[in-house]
C-alpha positions in Angstrom: 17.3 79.7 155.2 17.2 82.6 157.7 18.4 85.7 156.2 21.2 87.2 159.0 21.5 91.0 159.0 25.4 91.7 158.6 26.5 95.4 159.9 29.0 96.7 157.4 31.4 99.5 157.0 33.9 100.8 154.4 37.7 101.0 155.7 40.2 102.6 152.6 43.3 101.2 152.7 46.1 100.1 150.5 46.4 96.2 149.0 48.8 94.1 151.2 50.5 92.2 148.7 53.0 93.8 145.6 54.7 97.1 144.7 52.1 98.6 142.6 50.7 99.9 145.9 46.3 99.9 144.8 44.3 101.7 146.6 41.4 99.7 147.6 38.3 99.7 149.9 37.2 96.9 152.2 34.0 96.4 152.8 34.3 94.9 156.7 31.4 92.9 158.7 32.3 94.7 162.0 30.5 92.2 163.9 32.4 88.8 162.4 35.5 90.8 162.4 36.0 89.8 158.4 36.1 91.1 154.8 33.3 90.3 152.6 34.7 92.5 149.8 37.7 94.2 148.3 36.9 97.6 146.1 39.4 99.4 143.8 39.7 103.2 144.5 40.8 105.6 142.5 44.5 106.0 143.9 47.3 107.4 141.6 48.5 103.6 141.0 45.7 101.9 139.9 42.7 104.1 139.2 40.1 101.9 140.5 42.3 98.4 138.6 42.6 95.2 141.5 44.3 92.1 140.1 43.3 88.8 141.3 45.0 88.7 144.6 43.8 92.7 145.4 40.4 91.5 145.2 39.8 87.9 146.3 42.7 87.3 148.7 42.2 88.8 151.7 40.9 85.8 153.7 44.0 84.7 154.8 43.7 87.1 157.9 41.0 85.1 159.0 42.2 81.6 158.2 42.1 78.9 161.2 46.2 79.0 161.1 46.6 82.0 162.5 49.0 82.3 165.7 46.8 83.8 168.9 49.4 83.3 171.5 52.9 83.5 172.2 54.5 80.2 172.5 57.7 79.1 173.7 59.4 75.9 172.8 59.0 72.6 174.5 62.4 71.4 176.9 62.2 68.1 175.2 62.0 69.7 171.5 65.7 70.5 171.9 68.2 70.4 169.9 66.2 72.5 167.5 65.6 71.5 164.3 63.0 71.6 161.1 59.6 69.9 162.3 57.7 69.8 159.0 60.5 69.2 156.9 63.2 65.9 156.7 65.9 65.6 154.1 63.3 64.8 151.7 61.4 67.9 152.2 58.2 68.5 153.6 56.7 65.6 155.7 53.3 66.0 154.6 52.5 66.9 151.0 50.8 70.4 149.4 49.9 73.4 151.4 51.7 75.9 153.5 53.1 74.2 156.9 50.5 72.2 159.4 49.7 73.7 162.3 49.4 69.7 164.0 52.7 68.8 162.7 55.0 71.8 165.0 52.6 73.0 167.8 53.4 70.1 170.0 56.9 70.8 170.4 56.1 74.5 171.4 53.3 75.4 174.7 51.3 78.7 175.1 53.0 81.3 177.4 51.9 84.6 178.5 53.0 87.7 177.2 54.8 88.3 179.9 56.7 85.4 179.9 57.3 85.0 176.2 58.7 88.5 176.3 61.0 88.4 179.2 62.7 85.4 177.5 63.1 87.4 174.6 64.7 89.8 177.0 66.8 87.4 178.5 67.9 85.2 174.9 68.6 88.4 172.8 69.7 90.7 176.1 71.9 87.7 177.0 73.7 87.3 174.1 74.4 91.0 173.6 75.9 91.3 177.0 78.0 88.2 176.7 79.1 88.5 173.4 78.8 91.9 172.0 76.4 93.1 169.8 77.3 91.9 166.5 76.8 88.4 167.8 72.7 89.2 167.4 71.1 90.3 163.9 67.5 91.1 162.7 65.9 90.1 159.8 62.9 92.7 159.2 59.9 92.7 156.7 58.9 94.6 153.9 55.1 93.3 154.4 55.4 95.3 157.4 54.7 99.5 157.2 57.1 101.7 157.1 56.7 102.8 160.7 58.0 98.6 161.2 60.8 99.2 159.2 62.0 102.3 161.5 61.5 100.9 164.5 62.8 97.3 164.0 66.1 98.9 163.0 66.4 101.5 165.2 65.6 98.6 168.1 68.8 96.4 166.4 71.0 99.5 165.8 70.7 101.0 169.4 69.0 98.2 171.4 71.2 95.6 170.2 74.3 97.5 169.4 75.1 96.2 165.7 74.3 97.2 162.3 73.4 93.8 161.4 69.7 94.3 159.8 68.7 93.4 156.8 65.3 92.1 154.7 64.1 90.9 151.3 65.5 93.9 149.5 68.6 91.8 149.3 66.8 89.4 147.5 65.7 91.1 144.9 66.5 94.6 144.0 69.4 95.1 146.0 72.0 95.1 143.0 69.7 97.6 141.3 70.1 100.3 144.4 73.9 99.5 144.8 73.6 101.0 140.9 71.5 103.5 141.7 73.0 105.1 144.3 76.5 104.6 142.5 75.3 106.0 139.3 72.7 109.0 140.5 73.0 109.1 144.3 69.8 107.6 145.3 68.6 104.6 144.9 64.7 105.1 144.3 62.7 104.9 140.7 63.2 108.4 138.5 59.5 108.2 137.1 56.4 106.9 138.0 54.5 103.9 136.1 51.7 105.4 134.4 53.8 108.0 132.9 54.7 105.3 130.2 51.5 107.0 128.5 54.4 110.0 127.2 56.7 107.7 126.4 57.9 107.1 122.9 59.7 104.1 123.8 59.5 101.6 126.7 62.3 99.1 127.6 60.8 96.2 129.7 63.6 94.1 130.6 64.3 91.1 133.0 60.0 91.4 134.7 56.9 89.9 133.9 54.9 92.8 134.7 51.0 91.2 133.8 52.3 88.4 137.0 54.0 90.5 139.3 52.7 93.8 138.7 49.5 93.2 137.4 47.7 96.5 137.8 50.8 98.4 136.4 50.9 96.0 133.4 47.3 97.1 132.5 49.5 100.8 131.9 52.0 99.5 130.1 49.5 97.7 127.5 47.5 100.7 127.4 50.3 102.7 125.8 50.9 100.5 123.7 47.7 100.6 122.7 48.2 104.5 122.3 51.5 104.4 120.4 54.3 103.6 123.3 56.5 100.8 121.7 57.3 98.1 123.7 60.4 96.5 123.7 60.6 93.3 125.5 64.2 91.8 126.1 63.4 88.3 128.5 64.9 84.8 129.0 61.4 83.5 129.2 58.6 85.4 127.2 56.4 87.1 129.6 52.8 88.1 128.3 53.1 91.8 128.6 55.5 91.1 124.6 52.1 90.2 123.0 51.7 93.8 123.2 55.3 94.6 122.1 56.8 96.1 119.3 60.1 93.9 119.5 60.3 90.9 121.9 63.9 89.8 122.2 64.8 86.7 124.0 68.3 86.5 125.3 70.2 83.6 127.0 70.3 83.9 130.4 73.7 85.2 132.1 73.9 87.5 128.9 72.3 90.7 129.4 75.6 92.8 129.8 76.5 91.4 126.4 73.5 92.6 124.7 72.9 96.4 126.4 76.8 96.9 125.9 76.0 96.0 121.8 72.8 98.5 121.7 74.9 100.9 123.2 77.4 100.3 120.3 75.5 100.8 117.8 73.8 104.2 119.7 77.2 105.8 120.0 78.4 104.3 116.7 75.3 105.5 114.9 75.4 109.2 116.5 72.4 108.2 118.2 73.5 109.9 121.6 72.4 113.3 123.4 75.2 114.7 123.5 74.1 117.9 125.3 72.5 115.9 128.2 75.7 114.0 128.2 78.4 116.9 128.3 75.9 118.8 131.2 75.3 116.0 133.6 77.3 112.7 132.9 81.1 112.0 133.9 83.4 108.9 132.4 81.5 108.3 129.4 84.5 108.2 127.6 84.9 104.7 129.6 81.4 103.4 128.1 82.3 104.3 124.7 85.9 102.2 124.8 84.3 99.2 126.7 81.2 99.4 124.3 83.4 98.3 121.1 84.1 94.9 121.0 80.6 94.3 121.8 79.1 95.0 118.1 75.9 92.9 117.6 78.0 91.0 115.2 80.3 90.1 117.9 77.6 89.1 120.9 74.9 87.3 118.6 75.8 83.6 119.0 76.3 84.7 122.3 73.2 86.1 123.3 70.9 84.0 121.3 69.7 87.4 119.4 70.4 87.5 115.4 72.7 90.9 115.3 69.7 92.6 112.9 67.3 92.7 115.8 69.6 93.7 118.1 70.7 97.0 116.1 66.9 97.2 115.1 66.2 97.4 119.0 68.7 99.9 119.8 68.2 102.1 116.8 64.3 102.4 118.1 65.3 102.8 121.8 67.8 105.8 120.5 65.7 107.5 118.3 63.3 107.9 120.6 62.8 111.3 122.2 61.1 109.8 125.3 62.2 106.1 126.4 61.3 104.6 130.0 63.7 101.6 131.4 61.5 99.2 133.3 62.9 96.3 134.6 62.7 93.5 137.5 64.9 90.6 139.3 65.7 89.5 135.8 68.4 91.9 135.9 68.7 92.2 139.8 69.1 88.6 140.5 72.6 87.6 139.2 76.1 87.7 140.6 76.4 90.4 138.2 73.3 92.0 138.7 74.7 95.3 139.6 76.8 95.0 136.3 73.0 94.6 134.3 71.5 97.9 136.1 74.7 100.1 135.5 74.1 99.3 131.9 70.8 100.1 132.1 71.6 103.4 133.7 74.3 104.1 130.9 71.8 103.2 128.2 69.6 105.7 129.8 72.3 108.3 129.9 73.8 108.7 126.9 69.9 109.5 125.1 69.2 111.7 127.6 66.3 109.8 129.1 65.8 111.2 132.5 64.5 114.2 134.1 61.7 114.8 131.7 58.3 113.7 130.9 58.0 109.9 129.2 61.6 109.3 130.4 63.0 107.5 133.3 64.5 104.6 135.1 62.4 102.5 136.9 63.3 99.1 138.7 60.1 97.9 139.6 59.7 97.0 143.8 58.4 93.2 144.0 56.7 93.8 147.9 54.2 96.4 148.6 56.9 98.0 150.6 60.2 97.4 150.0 61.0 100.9 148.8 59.9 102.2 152.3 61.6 99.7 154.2 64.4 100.3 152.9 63.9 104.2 152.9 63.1 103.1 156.4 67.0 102.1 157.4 65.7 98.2 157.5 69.6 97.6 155.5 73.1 96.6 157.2 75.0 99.9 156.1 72.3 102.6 155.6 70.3 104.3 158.7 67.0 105.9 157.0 67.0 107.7 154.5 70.5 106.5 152.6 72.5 108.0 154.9 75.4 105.5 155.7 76.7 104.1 159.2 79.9 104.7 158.6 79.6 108.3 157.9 80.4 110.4 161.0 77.9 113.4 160.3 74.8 110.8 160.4 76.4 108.6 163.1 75.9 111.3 165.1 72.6 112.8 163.9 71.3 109.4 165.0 72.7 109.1 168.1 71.5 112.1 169.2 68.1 110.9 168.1 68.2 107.6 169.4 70.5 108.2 172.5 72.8 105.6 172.4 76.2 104.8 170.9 75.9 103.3 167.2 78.1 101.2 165.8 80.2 103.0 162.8 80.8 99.4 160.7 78.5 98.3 158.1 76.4 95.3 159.4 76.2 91.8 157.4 73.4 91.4 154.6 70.9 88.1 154.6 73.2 85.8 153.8 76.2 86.9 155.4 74.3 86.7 158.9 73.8 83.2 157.6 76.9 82.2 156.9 77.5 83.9 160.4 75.1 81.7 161.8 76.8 78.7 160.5 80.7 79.6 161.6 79.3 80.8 165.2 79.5 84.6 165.0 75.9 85.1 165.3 74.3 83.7 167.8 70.4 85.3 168.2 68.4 86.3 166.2 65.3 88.7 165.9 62.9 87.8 162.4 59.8 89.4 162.1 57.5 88.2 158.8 60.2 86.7 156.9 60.7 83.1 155.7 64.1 82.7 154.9 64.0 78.8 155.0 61.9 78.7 152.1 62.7 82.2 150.5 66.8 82.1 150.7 69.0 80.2 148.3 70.4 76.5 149.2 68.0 75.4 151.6 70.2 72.8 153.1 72.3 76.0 154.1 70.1 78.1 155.8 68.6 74.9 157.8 71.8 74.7 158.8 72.4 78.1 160.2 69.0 78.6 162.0 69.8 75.3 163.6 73.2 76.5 165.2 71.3 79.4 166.7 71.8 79.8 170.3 68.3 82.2 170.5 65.7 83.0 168.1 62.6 85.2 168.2 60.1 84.8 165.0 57.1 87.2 165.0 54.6 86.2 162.5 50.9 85.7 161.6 51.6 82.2 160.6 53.7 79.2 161.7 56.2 79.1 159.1 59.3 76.2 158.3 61.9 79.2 159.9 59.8 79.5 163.4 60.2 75.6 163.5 63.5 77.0 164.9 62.4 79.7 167.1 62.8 79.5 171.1 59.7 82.0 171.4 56.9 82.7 168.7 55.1 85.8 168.9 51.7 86.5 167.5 51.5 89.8 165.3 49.0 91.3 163.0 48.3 90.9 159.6 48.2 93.8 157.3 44.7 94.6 157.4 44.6 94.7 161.5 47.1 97.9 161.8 47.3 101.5 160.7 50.9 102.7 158.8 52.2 103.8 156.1 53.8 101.7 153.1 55.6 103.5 149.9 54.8 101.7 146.8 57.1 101.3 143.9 56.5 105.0 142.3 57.7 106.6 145.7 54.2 107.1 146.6 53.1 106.7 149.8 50.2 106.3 151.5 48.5 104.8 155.1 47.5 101.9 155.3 44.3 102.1 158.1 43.1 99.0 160.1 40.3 97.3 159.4 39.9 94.4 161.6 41.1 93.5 165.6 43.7 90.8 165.6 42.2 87.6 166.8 42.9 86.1 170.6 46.0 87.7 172.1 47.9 88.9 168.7 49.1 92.1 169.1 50.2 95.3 167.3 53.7 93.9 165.3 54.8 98.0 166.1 54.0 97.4 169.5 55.5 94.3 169.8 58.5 95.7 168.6 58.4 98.4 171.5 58.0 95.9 174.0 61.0 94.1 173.3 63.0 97.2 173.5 62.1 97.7 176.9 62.8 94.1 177.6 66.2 94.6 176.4 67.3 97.9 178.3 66.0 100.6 175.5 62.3 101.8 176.0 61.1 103.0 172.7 57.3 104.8 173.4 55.2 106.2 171.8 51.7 107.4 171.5 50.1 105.9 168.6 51.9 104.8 164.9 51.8 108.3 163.8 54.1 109.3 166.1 56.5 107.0 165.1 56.2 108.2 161.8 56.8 111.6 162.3 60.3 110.6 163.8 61.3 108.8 161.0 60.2 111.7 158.8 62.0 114.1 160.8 65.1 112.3 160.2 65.1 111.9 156.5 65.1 114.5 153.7 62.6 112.5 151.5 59.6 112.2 153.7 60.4 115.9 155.0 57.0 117.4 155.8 54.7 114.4 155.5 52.3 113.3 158.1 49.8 110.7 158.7 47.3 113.6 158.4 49.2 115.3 155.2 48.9 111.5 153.0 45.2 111.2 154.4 43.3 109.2 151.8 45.3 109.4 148.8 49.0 109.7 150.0 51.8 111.8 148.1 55.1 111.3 146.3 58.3 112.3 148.1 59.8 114.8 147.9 56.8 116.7 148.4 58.0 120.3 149.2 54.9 121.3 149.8 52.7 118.5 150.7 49.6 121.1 151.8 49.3 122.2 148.2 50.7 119.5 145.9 50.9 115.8 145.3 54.3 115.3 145.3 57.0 115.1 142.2 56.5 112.3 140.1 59.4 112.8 138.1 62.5 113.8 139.9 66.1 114.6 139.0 64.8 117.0 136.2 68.1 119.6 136.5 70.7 117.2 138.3 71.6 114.3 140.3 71.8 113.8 144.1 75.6 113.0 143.5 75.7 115.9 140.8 76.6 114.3 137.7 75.4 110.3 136.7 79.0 108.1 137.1 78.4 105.8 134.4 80.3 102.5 134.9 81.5 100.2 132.4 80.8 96.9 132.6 81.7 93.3 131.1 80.4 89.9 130.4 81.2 87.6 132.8 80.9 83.5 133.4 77.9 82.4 134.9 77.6 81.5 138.5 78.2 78.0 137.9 78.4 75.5 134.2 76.2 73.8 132.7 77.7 70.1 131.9 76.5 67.0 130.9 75.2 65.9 134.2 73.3 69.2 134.6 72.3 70.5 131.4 70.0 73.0 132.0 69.6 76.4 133.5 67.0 77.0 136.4 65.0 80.2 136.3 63.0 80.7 139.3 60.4 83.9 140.1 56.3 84.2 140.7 53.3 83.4 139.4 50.1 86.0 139.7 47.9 84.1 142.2 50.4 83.7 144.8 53.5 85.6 146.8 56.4 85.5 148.4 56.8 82.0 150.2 52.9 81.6 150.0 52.0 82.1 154.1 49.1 84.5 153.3 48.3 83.9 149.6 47.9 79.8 150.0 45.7 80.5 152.7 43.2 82.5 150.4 40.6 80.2 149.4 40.2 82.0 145.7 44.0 82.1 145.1 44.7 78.5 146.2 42.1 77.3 144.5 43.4 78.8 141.3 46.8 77.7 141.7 47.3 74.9 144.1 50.5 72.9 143.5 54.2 73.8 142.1 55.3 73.3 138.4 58.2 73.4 136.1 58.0 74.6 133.2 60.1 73.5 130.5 60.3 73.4 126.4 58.3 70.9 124.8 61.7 70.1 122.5 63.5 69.5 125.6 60.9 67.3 127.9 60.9 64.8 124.5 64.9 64.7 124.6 64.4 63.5 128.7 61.1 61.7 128.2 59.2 64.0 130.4 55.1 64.3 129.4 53.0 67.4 130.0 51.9 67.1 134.0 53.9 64.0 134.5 56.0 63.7 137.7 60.2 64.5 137.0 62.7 65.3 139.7 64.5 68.1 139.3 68.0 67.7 140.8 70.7 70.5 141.4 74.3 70.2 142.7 72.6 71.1 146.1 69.3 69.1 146.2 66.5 67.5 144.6 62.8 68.4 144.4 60.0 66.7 143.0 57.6 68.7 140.9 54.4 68.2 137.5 55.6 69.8 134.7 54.2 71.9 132.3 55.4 71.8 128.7 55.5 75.5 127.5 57.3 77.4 124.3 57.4 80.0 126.7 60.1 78.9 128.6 63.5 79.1 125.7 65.3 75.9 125.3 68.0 74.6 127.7 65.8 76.6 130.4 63.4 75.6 132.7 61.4 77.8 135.2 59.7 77.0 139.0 58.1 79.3 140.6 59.2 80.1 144.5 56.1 80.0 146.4 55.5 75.9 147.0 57.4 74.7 149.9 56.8 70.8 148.6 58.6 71.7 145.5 60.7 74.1 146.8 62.6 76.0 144.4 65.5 77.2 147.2 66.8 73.3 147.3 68.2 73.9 144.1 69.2 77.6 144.1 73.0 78.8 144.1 73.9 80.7 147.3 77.0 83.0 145.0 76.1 86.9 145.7 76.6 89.5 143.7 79.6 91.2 144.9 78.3 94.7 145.4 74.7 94.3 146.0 74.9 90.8 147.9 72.1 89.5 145.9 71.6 85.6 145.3 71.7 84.5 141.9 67.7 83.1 141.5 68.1 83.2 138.4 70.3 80.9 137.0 71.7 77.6 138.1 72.7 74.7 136.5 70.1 71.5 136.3 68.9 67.8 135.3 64.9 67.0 135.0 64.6 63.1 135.3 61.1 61.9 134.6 59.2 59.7 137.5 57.0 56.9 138.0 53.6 58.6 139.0 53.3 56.5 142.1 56.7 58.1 142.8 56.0 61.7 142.3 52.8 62.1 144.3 
């Protein structure tokens, strides 16, 4: 064998994939255009840490399926409709969708083309119909500069307020808390500052899967003296390093914070100084709190009422306590319900605003905080500031230079269900899935295949561009420069590494060039400069500059970003809104019963290897390889009571589809639950979801609906 002399160099940037925002190095062959190597650096996240999809999957930017030219559907491939996928589900079994099975119903167009029948679909829409007949779905894989521009292009291009992204899939009930109970809705405390915490609630997340790196902190505490407490519906790995791990039915978690915040107020184990200085209406969480003793909620909850009061005793005599916590809280029709009690428990000790102390949802994509700082949601422009306020309606127009809309846009599914009844018409989606990442699949099939026009801009053909009028090629993470903000409020720039292959193009540019297709020019001289716009017209990224962040980035607010790091901890003498509102809150019914027919509750989420709907991580060789196929998981005691065998085929069948998965027999999972992760589209997890929203946040409930696992003849199942 020849030895080949490969020309490397060493680009820093930021890993692509979850909130934990790693710094990392990539070691690039310039002259094959590829990674051979991902690095940890020694960022304020991670300290040099990578988890397994940091550092091994990074080949999907090179992988065979990627898009290299714009294409535009076929005149015979109408009406529109799925291509990979029948009533059955995928066509062809295992892996993400086949490039052989969709192109032929699409043909390669110049840009020029492609763009000016973007122009013409979304343009023509708007000026037949009115704005609020289009909407935008944006991404939060995307940088922040994205974010900004996508929604300024839908808010003052398009004329509507109807943009949204995954934020409303998972955290969206926590920030409708937030910014109810505090006045904004980003974390109060960074990760790593769990090492001065007494105490650490980790509720409703499974931190050493979906926040790997951060999880590494969290078990280093403990090692150092932090207790843990763990308080789950399925037990996640980071309670073998826990002091208490509670496992709760699922729907119940309003029961059991309202009972430890009985005992703390019953027990006199509240600050009552923090409380008197910067609370209001706790009066209203010590009445509702009563009739939720431990005594009361324990048959309810699943928890024997001694551990429960043995929880909240150690949360409320500590002197530091963080609140962690994920979609198991967020991803209910009473999530925002969950989160207010988590900001009450917080409260009433006294446990933000100082060292070890804090409240701390935990962002699932690498940057979902910044997209949504960003404006990329239906009644916020960036910043927080909302549309229907007169004083930022007309900062922004004078900004933007058009006429905005003063009404609140719809959320994802709400420009679905417009889809479906005929009020939205077009559609703009850039890097989002939402046929395999939205609950009820039959649904949102349904909606994108009323669409009059839709755009998709992606690195990937996915199951929603099946739908699209026009494909456009964009650029993966690693091809562009910009700034994401991780889940600590930290953020940092993101610096290309390699060209995008064929004709794919800049996804910011992209973005430009349908504005001007559509009547409003957007230009600019390079990223940064978009970035300094959306800086200038927020309070929280005030001062910061592609050039400020430079290799390490900084946590906003950073009032003086020349000199310091940013604040880790904010809120230390009061609240955006002055004084915390705390809100009472009450059990309520699950989204729908379990019966006879459907006995068990689904519980659906991530596994480490893979993310999101699995369009870049099962296209990584390492990661696929690792994990290749779907599961359910479910409790040994229940598979014997259906007659399912560990990795035997079952179906699992919902009152809104049926999937067919191998399951895994695990003690993990409690009984009368199983648990499927989201990421396989031939065991797709969305057939089965509920489409019920939470009624503030307008976050589907992932994670619970009401089951039946039938065992299958293995000829069947594969």
């Amino acid at each position: 064998m020849t030895a080949v002399d490969v020309k490397a160099r060493v680009v820093d940037s930021v890993c692509p994939y979850c909130g934990v925002g790693c710094a990392l190095s990539w070691v690039v062959d310039t002259q094959g255009n590829r990674i051979l190597e991902a690095r940890g650096r020694d960022g304020a996240a991670n300290e040099g840490r990578l988890c397994v999809k940091g550092r091994y999957g990074f080949d999907y930017a090179t992988h065979a399926h990627r898009l290299t030219k714009p294409l535009v559907r076929r005149e015979n491939a109408y009406p529109k409709g799925a291509l990979s996928w029948d009533d059955n589900g995928p066509r062809r079994p295992g892996g993400p969708v086949d490039p052989e099975t969709v192109l032929p119903h699409f043909r390669e167009a110049s840009w020029e083309e492609a763009l000016e029948r973007v122009g013409q679909g979304l343009g023509g829409i708007r000026d037949t119909h009115g704005g609020d007949a289009l909407a935008g779905f944006g991404s939060a894989k995307g940088s922040n500069e994205e974010a900004y521009l996508f929604q300024k292009l839908v808010r003052a291009g398009f004329g509507t307020n109807n943009v949204d992204h995954c934020t409303r899939l998972c955290h969206a009930s926590s920030v409708a808390a937030l910014l109810e109970g505090i006045g904004s809705g980003g974390v109060t405390n960074i990760v790593r500052d769990i090492e001065r915490a007494d105490v650490a609630l980790i509720t409703g997340c499974n931190p050493t899967e979906n926040h790997p790196v951060a999880a590494t902190f969290m078990k280093d505490a403990a090692a150092n003296g932090t207790e843990l407490l763990v308080v789950n519906t399925r037990r996640p790995r980071i309670a073998d390093y826990a002091a208490m791990y509670l496992e709760i039915r699922p729907g119940t978690d309003v029961a059991f914070y309202n009972a430890m915040m009985h005992v703390i107020i019953n027990e006199g184990l509240t600050d009552d100084a923090f409380i008197a200085a910067r609370t209001e209406n706790v009066e209203a969480i010590r009445e509702n709190v009563q009739e939720y003793s431990p005594e009361a909620v324990a048959g309810l909850v699943g928890v024997d009422a001694e551990r429960i009061t043995e929880a909240a005793r150690r949360f409320g005599r500590a002197n530091a306590a963080m609140l962690f916590w994920g979609m198991g809280i967020s991803q209910h029709t009473h999530g925002t319900d969950n989160a207010r009690c988590l900001i009450a428990l917080a409260m009433i000790t006294g446990n933000t605003g100082r060292p070890g102390t804090g409240l701390h949802p935990l962002r699932g994509q690498n940057n979902v905080q910044g997209a949504s700082d960003a404006g990329l949601i239906p009644m916020m422009y960036p910043d927080y500031q909302k549309v229907s306020d007169p004083d930022a309606q007309a900062r922004f127009e004078a900004l933007w230079g058009r006429t905005l809309s003063p009404e609140p846009g719809r959320t994802v599914t709400e420009i679905t269900d417009g889809a479906l009844d005929g009020a939205i018409r077009g559609m703009y989606i850039l890097g989002e899935n939402p046929f395999v990442s939205d609950p009820d699949v039959a649904k949102v099939r349904k909606a994108l295949g009323k669409l009059e026009f839709l755009v998709v801009q992606d690195i990937f053909l996915t199951e929603t561009a099946e739908f699209a009028d026009v494909i456009l090629p964009g650029s993966a993470f690693a091809e562009k420069t910009g700034t994401v903000t991780n889940t600590d409020r930290r953020v940092q720039v993101g610096r290309q590494a390699l060209q995008p292959p064929g004709e794919a193009r800049q996804d910011w540019q992209i973005i430009c060039d349908i504005g001007e297709r559509i009547g409003y020019p957007m230009r600019y001289p390079d990223v940064s400069a978009v970035f300094d716009e959306f800086a200038s017209a927020t309070g929280s990224y005030a001062g910061l500059s592609h050039a400020v962040l430079g290799d390490r980035g900084r946590w906003y607010p950073c009032p003086d970003p020349e000199h310091s790091e940013g604040e880790p901890i904010v809120f230390k003498e009061t609240f955006p809104r002055g004084r915390a509102l705390l809100v009472p809150a009450r059990q309520s019914p699950p989204v729908e019963a379990t019966d006879a027919a459907y006995p068990l509750v689904l519980n659906t989420g991530r596994v480490l290897e893979h993310w999101h709907t699995g369009t870049m991580t099962r296209r990584s060789a390492a990661l696929h390889d690792i994990s290749p196929e779907g599961f359910v998981e479910i409790h040994p005691d229940d598979a014997a009571a259906y007659g399912v065998a560990d990795g035997g085929w079952v179906e699992v069948t919902s009152r809104r589809g049926q999937i067919r998965i191998r399951a895994r027999l695990r003690d993990r999972v409690a009984r009368g639950s199983v648990f499927i992760p989201m990421h396989f589209r031939e065991a797709c997890a969305n057939v089965l979801t509920h489409p019920a929203v939470d009624p503030f946040g307008k976050i589907p409930a992932f994670k619970y609906c009401a089951v039946r696992v039938d065992p299958v003849a293995a000829e069947d199942g594969a």
